[in-house]
Legacy VTK file of the C-alpha trace (Angstrom):
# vtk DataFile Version 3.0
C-alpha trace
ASCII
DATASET POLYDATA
POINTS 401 float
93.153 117.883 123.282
96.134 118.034 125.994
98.134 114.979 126.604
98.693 113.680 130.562
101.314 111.253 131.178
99.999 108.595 134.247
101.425 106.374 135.989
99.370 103.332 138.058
98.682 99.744 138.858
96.724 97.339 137.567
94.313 94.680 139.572
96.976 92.399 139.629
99.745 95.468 141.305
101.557 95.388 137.975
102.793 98.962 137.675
101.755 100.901 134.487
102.678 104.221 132.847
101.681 106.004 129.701
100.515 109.581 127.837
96.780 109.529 126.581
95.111 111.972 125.190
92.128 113.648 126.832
90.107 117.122 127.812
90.775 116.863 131.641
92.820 114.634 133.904
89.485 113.780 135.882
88.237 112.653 132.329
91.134 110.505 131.881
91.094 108.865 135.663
87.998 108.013 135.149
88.335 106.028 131.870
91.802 104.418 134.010
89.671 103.445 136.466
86.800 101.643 133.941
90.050 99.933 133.095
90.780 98.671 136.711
93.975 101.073 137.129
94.508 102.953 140.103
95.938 106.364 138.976
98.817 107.357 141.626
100.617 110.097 139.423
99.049 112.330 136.245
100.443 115.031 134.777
99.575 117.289 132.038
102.283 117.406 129.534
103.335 121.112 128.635
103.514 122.527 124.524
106.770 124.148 123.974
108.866 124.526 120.649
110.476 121.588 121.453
107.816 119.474 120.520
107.640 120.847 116.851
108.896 118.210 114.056
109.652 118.534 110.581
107.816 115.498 108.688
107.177 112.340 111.088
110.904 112.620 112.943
111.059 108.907 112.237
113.621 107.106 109.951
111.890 104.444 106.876
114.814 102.044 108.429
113.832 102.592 112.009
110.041 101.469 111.157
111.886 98.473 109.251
113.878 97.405 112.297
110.615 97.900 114.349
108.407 95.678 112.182
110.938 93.196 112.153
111.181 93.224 115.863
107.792 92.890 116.108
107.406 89.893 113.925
110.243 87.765 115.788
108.120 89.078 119.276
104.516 87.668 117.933
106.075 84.479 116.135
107.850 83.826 120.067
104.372 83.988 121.687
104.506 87.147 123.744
100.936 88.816 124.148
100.813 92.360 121.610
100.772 94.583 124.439
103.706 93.059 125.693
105.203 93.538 122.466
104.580 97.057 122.439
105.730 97.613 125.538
109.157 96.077 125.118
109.554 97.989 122.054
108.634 101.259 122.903
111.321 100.989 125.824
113.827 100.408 123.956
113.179 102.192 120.485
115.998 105.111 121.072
113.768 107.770 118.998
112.191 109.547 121.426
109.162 110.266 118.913
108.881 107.039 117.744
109.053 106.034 121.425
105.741 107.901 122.296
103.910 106.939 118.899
104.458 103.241 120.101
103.753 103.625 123.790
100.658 105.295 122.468
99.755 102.361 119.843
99.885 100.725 123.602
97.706 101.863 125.066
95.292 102.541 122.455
95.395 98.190 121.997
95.331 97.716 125.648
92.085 100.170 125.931
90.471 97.667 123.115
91.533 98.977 120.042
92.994 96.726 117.104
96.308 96.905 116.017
95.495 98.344 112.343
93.138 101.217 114.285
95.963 102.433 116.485
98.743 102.410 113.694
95.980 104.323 111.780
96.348 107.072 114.116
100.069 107.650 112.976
99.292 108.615 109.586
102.720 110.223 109.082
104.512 107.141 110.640
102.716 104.159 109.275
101.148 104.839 105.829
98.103 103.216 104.528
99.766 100.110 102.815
101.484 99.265 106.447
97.692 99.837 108.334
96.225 97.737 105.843
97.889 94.607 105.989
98.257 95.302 109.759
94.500 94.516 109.585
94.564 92.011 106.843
96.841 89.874 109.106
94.190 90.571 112.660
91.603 89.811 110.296
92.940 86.698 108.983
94.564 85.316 112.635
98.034 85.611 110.949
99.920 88.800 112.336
103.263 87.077 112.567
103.209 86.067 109.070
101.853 89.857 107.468
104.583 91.484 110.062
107.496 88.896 108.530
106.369 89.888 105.040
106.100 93.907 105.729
109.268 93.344 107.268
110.785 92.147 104.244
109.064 94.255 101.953
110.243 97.368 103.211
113.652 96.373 104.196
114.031 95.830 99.981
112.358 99.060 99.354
114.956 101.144 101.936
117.314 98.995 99.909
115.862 99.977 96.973
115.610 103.927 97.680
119.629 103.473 99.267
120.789 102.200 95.989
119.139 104.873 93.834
120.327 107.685 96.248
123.809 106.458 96.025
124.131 106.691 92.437
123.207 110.703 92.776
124.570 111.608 95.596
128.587 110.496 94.047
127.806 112.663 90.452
126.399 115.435 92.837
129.238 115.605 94.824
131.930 115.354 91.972
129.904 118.178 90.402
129.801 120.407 93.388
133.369 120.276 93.875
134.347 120.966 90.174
131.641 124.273 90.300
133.562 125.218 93.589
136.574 124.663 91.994
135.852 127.101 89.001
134.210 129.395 90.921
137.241 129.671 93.397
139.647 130.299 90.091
136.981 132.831 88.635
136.702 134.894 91.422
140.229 134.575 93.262
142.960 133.693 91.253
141.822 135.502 87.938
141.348 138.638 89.290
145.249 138.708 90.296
146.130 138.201 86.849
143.710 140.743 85.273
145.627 142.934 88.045
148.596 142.569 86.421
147.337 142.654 82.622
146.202 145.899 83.224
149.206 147.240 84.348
151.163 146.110 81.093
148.139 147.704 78.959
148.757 145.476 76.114
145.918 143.737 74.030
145.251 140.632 75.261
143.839 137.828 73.514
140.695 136.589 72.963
140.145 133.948 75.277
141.403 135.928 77.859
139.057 138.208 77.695
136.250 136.259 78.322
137.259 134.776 80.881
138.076 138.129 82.535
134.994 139.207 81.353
133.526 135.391 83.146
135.197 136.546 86.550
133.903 140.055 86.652
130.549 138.998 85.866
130.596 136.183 89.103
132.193 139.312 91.563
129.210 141.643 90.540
126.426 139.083 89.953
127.409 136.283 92.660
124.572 137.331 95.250
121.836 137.416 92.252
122.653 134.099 91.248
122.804 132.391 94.844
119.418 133.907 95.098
118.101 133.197 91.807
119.478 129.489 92.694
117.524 129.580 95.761
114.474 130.942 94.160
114.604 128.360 91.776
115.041 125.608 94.570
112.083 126.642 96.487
109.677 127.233 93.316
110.626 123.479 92.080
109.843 122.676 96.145
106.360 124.344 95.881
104.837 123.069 92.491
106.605 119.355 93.222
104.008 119.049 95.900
100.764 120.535 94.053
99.490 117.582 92.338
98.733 119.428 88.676
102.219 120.367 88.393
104.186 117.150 89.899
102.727 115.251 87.271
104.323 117.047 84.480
107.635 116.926 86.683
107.175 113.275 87.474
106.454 112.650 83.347
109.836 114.689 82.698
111.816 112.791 85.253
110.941 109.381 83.646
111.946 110.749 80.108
114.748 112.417 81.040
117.725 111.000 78.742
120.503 109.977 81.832
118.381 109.160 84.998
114.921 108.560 83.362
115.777 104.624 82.559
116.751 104.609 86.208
113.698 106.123 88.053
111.249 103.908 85.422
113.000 100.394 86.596
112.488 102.116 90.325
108.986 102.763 89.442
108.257 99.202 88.018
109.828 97.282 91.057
108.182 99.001 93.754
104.475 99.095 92.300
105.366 95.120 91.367
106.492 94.482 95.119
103.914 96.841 97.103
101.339 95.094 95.008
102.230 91.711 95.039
102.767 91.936 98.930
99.590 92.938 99.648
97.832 90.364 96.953
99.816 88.238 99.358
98.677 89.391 102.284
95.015 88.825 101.537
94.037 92.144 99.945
91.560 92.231 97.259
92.557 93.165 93.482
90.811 96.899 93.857
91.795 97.975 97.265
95.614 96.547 96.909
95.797 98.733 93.617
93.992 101.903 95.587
96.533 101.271 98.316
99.734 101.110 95.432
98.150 103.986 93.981
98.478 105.895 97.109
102.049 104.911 97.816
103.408 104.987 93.973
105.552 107.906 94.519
104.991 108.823 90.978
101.851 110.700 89.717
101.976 108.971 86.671
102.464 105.819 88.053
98.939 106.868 89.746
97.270 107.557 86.959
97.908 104.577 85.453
96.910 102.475 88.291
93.645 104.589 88.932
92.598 103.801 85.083
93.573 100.090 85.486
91.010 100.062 88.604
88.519 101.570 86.666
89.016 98.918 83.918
89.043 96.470 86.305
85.686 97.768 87.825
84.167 97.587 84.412
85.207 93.906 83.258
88.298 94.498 81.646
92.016 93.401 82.117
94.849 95.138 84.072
97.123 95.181 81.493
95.475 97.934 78.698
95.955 100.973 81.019
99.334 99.895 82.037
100.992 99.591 78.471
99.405 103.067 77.731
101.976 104.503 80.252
104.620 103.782 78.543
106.097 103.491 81.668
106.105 99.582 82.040
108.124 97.358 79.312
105.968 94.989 77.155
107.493 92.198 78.797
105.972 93.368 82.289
103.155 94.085 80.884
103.086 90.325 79.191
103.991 88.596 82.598
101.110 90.731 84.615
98.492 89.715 82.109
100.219 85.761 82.321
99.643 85.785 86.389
96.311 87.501 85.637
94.867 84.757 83.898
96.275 81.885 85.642
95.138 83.883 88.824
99.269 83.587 90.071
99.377 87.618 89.781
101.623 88.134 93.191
103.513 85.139 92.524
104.603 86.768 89.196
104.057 90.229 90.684
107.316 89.238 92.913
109.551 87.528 90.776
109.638 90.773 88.280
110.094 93.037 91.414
112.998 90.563 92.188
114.816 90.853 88.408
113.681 94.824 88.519
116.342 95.319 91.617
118.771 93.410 89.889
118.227 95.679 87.007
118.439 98.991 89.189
121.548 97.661 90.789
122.788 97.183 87.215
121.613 100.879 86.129
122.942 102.162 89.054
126.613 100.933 88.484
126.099 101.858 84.600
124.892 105.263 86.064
128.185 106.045 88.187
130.652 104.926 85.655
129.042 107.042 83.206
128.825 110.105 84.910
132.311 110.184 86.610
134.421 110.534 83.603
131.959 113.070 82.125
131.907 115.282 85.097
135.500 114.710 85.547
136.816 115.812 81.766
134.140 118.914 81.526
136.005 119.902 85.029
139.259 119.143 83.347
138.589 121.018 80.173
137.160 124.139 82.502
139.893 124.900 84.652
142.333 124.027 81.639
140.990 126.369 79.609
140.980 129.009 82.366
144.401 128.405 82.865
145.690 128.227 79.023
143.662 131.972 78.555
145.143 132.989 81.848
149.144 132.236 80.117
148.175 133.444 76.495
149.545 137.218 77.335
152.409 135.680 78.367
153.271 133.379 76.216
153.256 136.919 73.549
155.017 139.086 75.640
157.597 136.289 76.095
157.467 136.807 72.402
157.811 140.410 72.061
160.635 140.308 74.491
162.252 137.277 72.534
161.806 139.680 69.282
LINES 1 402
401 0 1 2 3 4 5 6 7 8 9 10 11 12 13 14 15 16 17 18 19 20 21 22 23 24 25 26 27 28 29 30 31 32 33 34 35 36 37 38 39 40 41 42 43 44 45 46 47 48 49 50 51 52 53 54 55 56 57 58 59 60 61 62 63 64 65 66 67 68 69 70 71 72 73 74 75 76 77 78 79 80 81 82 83 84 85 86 87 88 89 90 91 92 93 94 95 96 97 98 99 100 101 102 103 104 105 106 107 108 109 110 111 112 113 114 115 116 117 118 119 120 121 122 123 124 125 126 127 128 129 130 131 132 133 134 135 136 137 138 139 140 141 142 143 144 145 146 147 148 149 150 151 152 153 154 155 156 157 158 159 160 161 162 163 164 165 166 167 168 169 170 171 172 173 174 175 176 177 178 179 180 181 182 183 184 185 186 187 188 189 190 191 192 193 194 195 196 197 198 199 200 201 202 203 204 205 206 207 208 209 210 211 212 213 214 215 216 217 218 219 220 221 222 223 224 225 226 227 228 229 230 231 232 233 234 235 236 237 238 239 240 241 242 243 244 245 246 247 248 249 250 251 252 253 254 255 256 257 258 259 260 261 262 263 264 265 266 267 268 269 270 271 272 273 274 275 276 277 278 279 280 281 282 283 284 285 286 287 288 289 290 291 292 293 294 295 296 297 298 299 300 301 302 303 304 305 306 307 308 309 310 311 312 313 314 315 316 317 318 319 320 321 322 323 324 325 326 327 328 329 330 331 332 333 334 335 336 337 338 339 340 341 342 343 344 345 346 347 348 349 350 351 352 353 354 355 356 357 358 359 360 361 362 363 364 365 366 367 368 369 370 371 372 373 374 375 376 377 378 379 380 381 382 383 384 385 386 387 388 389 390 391 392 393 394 395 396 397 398 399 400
């Protein structure tokens, strides 16, 4: 359906403006007026490109700040709509803007909170619309907006942390292949110039790496597409589920950033559960909900077959040591909180030491793959250079002969 932006007053002459959704603008002043606002200006908003958006066009730290807002708003006593209002002035996203102007209006029509977040699936996932309505449900917004609020500012922190530690290696690693590249294909070709012309037989090592450069001149536009090809293949079967498991499974076994990605894994199922335990959410649907939001397939798996157990009379903790994703002692502490009915008590305090421990992998990460990139760049370009002054050095001898 089109979208009309209006503008009007209420009963009261407070002026109002919006964008609703609807198939005519007589269809929308009529449900305006059932609301006791005068329409005075409606417009029908027009498509173009510009309205096209990659993903939801809104930041994970821009819905942090927003839900943090939002809980200091509701804790001071200011009416939701209010709220809303305020924020959707002054959020400087444009699309987020609209989403919340729309959430708005949507509450001000008579809808609940958690049904007009629901409508911004790409914006606020299920685990945010959930304990949205957990906290209407159980008269305690404030206090489920103050602990979203915290919960996701330690995810972002979470996700900032891991992205750190690869985006330095990446860098270091992109230079040193630049580097090399650069020598391959511009410097050694001036040399291999010049051995030609003294037709002698030149060593070994040199002539592989000749052979090295000649191969990038020819070959260079097959491998950037290969490297593309490769890029957007990985791209593709990353988002069909029966392959992104196996790719998931790899990452968390892989030898270097595996251990990284695992203590990621445990901390945010440990903090996305707990939370909503917290919140008020029943054992089955808080799992469904951190099955949803794992960001790991295996993760998923795991958590579906612990539901399942659950369903049936058994424990939580049998299909989460057959991951072999969480450590025994998680495993120990879960079943502990399980029995004495504490689980998001204990659910928190390991997602609290697991972001200690990711801030400790992360540091052990970066120290460990600096000097490694750093000498294999080292030995590269030395070794280019040393084959590059072998002729010399011999016809230095034959001269000094």
């Amino acid at each position: 359906m089109p979208h009309f932006k209006y503008e009007g007053k209420t009963a009261s002459g407070a002026l109002v403006e919006g964008t609703l959704e609807a198939k005519s603008a007589e269809e929308l002043t009529a449900f305006l007026r059932r609301q006791r606002i005068a329409v005075t200006k409606i417009k029908k908003k027009p498509k173009g490109m510009g309205n096209i958006v990659i993903g939801s066009g809104v930041k994970n730290v821009e819905i942090s700040r927003f839900t943090r807002q939002f809980a200091v708003m509701i804790e001071a006593g200011l009416p939701l709509v209010q709220c809303l209002d305020i924020l959707a002035e002054q959020t400087p996203n444009k699309i987020f803007s609209k989403a919340i102007a729309k959430i708005r209006d949507s509450v001000s029509s008579g809808s609940t909170l958690a049904s007009a977040m629901g409508k911004h699936k790409k914006i606020f996932n299920e685990l945010y619309v959930n304990m949205v309505e957990a906290g209407e449900m159980g008269g305690a917004l404030e206090t489920i907006l103050k602990r979203l609020a915290d919960y996701r500012e330690k995810a972002d922190k979470l996700v900032r942390k891991v992205k750190g530690a690869m985006i330095y290696p990446i860098i270091i690693s992109v230079v040193a292949i630049g580097m090399t590249w650069a020598m391959l294909t511009f410097i050694v070709p001036v040399f291999a110039g010049m051995f030609s012309e003294l037709g002698a037989e030149l060593p070994k090592p040199t002539q592989v790496v000749l052979g090295i450069s000649a191969f990038l001149q020819k070959y260079l536009v097959h491998m950037l597409a290969g490297g593309v090809g490769f890029i957007v293949l990985f791209i593709i079967l990353n988002k069909k589920k029966t392959t992104k498991y196996y790719i998931d499974f790899v990452m968390l076994k892989s030898p270097i950033i595996g251990n990284l990605l695992r203590k990621q894994a445990v901390s945010r199922f440990c903090r996305t559960l707990g939370t909503l335990l917290q919140s008020g959410v029943n054992l089955i649907d808080a799992l469904n909900i951190t099955a949803k939001t794992a960001g790991n397939l295996v993760l998923t798996k795991a958590i579906r077959k612990a539901m399942i157990a659950i369903s049936e009379g058994e424990t939580i903790t049998s299909p989460l040591s057959e991951t072999k994703v969480f450590p025994p002692m998680v495993i120990q502490m879960i079943g502990v909180g399980e029995k004495t009915g504490n689980m998001d008590e204990m659910l928190s305090k390991i997602a609290d030491f697991y972001d200690e421990e990711v801030d400790a992998a992360v540091a052990a990460l970066t120290s460990m793959i600096e000097p490694i990139v750093i000498v294999v760049m080292g030995a590269v370009i030395g070794s280019i250079l040393i084959a590059m002054y072998l002729p010399m050095f011999d016809i230095i001898g034959q001269i000094s002969a």
